[in-house]
TITORKE-535348 format. One record per residue (C-alpha): residue number from 1; residue in one letter; x, y, z. Coordinates in Angstrom, 3 decimals, padded with zeros to 6 digits. Example, Ala and Ser with C-alpha at 12.3 -4.5 7.8 and 13.67 -1.06 7.14 Angstrom:
% residues 2
+-----+--------+----------+----------+----------+
! num ! residu !        u !        v !        w !
+-----+--------+----------+----------+----------+
!   1 !      A !  012.300 ! -004.500 !  007.800 !
!   2 !      S !  013.670 ! -001.060 !  007.140 !
+-----+--------+----------+----------+----------+
//
This chain:
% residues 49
+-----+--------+----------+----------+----------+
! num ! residu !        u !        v !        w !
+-----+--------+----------+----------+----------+
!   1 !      X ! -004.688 !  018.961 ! -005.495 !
!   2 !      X ! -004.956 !  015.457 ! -004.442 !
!   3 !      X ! -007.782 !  013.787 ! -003.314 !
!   4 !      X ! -008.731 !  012.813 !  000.374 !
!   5 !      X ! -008.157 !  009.430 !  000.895 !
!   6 !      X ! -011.611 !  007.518 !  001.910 !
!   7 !      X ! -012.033 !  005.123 !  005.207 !
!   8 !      X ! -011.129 !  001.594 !  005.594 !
!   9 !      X ! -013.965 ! -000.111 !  005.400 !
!  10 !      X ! -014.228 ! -002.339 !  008.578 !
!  11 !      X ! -014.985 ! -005.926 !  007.688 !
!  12 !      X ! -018.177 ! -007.957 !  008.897 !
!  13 !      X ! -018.798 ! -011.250 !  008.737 !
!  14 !      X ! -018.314 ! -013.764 !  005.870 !
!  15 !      X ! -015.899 ! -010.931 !  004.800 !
!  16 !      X ! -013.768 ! -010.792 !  007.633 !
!  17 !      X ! -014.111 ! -015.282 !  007.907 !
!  18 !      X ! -012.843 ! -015.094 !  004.522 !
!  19 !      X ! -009.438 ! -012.737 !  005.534 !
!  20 !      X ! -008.803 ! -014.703 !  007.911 !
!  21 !      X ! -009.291 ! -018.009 !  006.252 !
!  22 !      X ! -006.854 ! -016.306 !  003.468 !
!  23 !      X ! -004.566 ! -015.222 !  006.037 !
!  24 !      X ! -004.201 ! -018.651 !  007.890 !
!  25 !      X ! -003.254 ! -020.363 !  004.572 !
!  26 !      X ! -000.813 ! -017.889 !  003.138 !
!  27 !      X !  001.523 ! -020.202 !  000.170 !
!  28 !      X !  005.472 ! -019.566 !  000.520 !
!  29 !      X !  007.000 ! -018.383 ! -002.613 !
!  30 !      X !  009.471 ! -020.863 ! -004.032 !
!  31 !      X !  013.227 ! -019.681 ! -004.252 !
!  32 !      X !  013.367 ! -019.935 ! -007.943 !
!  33 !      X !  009.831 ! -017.770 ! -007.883 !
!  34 !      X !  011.873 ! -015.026 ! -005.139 !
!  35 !      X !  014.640 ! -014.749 ! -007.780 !
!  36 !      X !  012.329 ! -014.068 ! -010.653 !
!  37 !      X !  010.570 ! -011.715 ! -008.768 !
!  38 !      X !  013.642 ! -010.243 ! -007.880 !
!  39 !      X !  014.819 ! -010.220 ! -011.552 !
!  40 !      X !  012.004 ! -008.368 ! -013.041 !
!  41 !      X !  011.853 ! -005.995 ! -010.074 !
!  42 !      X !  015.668 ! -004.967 ! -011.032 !
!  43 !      X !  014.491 ! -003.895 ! -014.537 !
!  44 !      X !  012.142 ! -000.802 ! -013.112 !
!  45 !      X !  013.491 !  002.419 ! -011.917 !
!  46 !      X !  011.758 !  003.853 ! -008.836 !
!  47 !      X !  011.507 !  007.555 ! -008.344 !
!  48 !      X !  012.051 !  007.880 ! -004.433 !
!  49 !      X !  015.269 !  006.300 ! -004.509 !
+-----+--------+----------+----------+----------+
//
């Protein structure tokens, strides 16, 4: 059987300054980066599809 999930903590705050700081300065991922990604993702087989 599994196990109940727990609650979200709700975020107070230096906690939720620091999301947000991390949120407003999110880096793009290059293109070369993407494909890599991309590449490695390829190699796994999921179950649910």
């Amino acid at each position: 059987m599994a196990r109940p999930i727990k609650e979200t903590p709700i975020l107070k705050r230096k906690d939720a300054q620091r999301f947000f700081e991390k949120m407003d300065n999110i880096q793009k991922v290059s293109p070369e980066e993407l494909a890599r990604i991309k590449r490695n993702a390829s190699r796994y087989v999921f179950v649910n599809d």
